[in-house]
C-alpha positions in Angstrom: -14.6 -18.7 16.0 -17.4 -18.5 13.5 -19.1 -15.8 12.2 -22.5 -15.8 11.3 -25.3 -13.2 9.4 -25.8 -10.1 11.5 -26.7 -6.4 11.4 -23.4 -4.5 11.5 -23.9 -0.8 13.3 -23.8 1.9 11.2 -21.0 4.6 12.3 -21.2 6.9 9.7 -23.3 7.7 7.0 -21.8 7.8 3.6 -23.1 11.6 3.4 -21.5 11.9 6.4 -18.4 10.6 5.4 -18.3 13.3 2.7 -19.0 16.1 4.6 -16.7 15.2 8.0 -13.5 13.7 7.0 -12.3 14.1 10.5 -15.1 12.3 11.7 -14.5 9.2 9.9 -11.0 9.2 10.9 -11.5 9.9 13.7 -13.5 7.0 14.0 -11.1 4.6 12.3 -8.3 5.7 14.5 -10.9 3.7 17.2 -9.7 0.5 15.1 -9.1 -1.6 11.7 -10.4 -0.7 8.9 -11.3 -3.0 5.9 -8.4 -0.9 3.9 -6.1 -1.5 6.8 -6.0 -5.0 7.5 -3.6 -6.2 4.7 -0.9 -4.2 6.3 -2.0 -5.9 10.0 -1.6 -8.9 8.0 1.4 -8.2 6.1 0.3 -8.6 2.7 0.0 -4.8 1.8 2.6 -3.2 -0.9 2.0 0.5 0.4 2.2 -0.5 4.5 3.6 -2.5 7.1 2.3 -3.5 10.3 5.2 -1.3 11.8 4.4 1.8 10.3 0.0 1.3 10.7 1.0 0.9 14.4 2.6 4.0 15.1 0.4 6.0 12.7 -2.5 4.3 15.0 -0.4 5.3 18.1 0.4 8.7 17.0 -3.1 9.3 15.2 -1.9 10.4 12.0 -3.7 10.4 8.9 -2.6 8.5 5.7 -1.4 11.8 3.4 -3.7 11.6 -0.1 -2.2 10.5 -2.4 -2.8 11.3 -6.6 -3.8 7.7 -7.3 -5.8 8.0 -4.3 -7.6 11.4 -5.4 -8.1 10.3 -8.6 -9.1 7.1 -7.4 -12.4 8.7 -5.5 -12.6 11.2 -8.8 -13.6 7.6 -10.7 -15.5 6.1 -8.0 -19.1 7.9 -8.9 -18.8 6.8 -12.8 -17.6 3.0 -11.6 -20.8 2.5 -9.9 -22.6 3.8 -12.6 -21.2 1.0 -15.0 -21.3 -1.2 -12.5 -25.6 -0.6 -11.7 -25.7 -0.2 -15.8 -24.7 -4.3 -15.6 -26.7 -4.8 -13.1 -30.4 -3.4 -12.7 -31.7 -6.5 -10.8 -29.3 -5.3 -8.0 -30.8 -2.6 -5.2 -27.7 -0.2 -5.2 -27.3 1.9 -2.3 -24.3 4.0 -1.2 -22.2 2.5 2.2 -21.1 4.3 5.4 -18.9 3.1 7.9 -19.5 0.7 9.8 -18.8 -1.5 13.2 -18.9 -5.6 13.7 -21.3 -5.9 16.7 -18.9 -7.9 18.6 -15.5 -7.2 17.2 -16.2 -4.2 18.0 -12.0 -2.6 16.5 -13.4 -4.0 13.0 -14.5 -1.8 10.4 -15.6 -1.0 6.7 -16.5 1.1 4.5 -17.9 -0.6 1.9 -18.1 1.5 -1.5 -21.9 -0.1 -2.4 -24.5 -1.7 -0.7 -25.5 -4.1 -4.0 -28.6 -6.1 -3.2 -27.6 -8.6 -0.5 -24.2 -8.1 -1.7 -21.4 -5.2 -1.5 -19.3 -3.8 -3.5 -15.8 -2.1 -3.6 -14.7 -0.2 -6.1 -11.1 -0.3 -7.2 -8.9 1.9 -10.3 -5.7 -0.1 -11.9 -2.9 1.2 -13.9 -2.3 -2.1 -14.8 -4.0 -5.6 -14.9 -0.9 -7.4 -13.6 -2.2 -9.3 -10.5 -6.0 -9.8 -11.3 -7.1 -12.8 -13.2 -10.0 -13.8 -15.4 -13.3 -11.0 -15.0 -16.0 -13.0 -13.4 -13.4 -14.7 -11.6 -12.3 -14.0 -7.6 -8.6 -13.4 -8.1 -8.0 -9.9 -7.1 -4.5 -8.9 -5.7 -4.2 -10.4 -1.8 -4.6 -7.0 -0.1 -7.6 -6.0 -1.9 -9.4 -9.9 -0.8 -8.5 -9.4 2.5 -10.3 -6.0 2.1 -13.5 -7.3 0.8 -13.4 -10.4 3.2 -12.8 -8.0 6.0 -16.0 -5.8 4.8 -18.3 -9.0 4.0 -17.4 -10.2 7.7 -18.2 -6.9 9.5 -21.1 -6.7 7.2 -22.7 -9.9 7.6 -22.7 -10.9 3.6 -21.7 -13.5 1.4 -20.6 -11.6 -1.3 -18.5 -9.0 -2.7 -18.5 -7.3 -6.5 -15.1 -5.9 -7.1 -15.4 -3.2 -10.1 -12.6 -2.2 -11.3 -11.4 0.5 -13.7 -8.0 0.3 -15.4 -6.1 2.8 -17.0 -9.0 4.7 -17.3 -10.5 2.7 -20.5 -10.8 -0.8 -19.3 -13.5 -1.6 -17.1 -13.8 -5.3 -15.6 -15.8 -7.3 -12.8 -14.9 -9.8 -10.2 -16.9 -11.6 -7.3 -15.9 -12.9 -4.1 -17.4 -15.1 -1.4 -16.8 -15.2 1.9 -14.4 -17.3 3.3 -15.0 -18.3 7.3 -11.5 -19.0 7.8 -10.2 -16.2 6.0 -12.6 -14.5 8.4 -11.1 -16.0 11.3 -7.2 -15.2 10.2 -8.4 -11.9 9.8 -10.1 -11.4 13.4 -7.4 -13.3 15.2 -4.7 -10.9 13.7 -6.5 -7.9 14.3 -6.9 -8.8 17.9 -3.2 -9.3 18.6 -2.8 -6.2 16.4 -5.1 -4.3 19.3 -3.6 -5.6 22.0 -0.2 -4.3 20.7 -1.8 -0.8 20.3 -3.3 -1.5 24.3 0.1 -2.8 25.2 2.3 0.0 23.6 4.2 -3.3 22.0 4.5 -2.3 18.2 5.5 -5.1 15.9 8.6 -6.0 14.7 10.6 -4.0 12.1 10.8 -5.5 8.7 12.1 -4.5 5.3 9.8 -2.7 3.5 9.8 1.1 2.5 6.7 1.9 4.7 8.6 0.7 7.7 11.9 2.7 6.9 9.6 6.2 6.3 8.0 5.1 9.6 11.5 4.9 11.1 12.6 8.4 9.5 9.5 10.0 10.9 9.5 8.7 14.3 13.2 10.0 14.6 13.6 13.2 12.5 16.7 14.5 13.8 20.5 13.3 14.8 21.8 13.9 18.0 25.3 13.1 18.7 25.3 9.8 21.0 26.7 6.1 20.5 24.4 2.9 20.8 26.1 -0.1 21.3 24.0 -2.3 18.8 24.2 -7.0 19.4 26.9 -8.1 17.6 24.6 -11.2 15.4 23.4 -7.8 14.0 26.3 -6.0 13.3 27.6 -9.3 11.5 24.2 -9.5 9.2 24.8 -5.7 8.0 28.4 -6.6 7.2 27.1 -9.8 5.8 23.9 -8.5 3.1 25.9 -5.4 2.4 28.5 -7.4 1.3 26.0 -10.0 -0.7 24.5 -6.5 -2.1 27.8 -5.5 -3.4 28.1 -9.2 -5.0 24.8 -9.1 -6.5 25.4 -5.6 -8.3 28.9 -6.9 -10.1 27.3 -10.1 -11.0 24.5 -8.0 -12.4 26.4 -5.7 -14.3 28.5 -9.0 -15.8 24.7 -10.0 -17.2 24.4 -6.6 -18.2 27.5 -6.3 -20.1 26.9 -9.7 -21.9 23.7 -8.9 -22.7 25.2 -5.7 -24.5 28.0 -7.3 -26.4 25.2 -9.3 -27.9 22.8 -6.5 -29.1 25.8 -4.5 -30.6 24.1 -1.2 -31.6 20.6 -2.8 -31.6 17.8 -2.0 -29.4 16.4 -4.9 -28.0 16.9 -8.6 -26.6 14.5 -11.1 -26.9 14.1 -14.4 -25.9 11.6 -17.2 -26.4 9.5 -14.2 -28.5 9.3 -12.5 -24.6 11.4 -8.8 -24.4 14.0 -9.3 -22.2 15.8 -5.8 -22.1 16.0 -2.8 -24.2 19.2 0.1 -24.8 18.2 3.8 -25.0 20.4 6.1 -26.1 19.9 9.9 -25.9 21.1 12.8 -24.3 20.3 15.0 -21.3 20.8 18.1 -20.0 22.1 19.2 -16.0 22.6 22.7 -14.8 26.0 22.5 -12.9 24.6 23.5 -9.6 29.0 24.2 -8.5 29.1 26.2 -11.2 25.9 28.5 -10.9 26.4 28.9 -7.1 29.9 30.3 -7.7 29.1 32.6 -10.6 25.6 33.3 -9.8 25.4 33.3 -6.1 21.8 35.4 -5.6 20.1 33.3 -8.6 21.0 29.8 -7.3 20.0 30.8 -3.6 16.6 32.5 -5.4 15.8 29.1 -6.7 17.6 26.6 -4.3 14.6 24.4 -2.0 16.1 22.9 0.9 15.0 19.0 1.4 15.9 17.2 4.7 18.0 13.7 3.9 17.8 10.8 6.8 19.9 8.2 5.5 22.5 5.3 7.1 25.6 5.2 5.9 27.7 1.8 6.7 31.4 2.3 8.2 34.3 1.6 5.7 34.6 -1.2 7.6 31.6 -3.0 6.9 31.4 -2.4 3.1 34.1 -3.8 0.6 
């Protein structure tokens, strides 16, 4: 499968966008989005397939974030540097918009840039990019850019990007056809899941498990008889967990003997670890309840915990 220069179909307007949130997620929900497909792929640190799945399923919208706010607070003086460094560009703002014959993909391109596009991006830290100039960007954010140059029809894709709110670099990246074609073959099978009501399998990341907790909010008090090969990994990583913690804690412990009352290892030149040493201060929460009853119930929030807790059995 190839995929050749076209005219993508605009959806929304970027005015549009601005003005009718609901709209464009609405529209989204339709399909993929270019911010959406590292998860489909696996690749992303803040989603899984799992969890895109059911919030596709159940139509809910991804909760904003403060990186993310702040993210889109940054956005309008990012493309200002970035049209600064380049006035032989023709920059327009995007919308969102449709492949004409994959018609689940999406993007939403920050900048129309000449014959190019551009995404904007803010960093805390520079851990993951490489050289400016250079097209190594984190994984999820190429597969974002390849995804918006493939619905778009372009070759290539300026990555601003603004870190720590001081540091302001550039990368560039072409379009790959077989990057392209991972990319559509996983977002079909991804669509036919959604059609099928077959959601994909459960894996270990933290976006799964909140998508687990959130799917089943409540306890009620019933028995499920679970295969035995998976009874005997839990036993198994639970107990290989427990190993991993004492034989961290003898590192830790050497580590300490050495640095005495000093604050920090080194080695090769590189910081290793460092001691801190202070003191802090708890309200005794026992205490306050049973002396202060109406004050702690006046300040007390309630907070729900959906946790599982291994047998006795199963842990040693």
């Amino acid at each position: 499968m190839t995929t050749t220069l076209h005219q993508p179909e605009l959806v929304l307007s970027h005015d549009d966008i601005r003005a009718e949130r609901d709209r464009w997620l609405a529209a989204r929900a339709a399909g993929i989005g270019a911010s959406e497909i590292a998860a489909v792929l696996g690749i992303s640190p803040y989603d899984s397939p799992f969890s895109l799945y059911w919030r596709k399923k159940l139509n809910t919208a991804t909760e904003m974030t403060e990186a993310m706010e702040w993210g889109l607070r940054h956005e309008a003086a990012i493309a200002a540097k970035f049209g600064e460094n380049h006035p032989e560009l023709t920059i327009t703002p995007g919308g969102l918009y449709r492949h004409p014959q994959q018609r689940w993909m999406l993007a939403t391109p920050d900048l129309l840039a000449g014959d190019d596009l551009a995404q904007i991006k803010t960093t805390r830290s520079w851990d993951g990019w490489g050289e400016p100039g250079t097209d190594q960007i984190p994984p999820y954010y190429a597969a974002q850019v390849q995804q918006e140059m493939t619905v778009m029809g372009r070759r290539r894709c300026w990555v601003p990007v603004l870190c720590g709110g001081n540091s302001y670099r550039e990368y560039l990246v072409e379009w790959d056809p077989q990057d392209a074609q991972t990319i559509i073959f996983a977002g079909i099978d991804f669509m036919r899941r959604l059609a099928g009501d077959n959601p994909p399998d459960l894996d270990g990341s933290a976006a799964t498990t909140q998508a687990l907790k959130q799917l089943h909010p409540s306890v009620v008090d019933e028995v499920v008889t679970i295969p035995q090969t998976l009874a005997d990994q839990y036993a198994t990583r639970r107990a290989l967990l427990d190993d991993a913690k004492t034989a961290l804690a003898e590192v830790e412990n050497q580590i300490r003997g050495l640095l005495g009352n000093a604050r920090t290892a080194v080695c090769d030149g590189r910081k290793i670890a460092s001691r801190s040493v202070y003191d802090t201060t708890r309200i005794d929460t026992k205490r306050l309840r049973a002396d202060q009853p109406d004050i702690y119930a006046a300040y007390a929030t309630t907070s729900t915990v959906n946790k599982l807790t291994p047998a006795k059995e199963t842990s040693r």
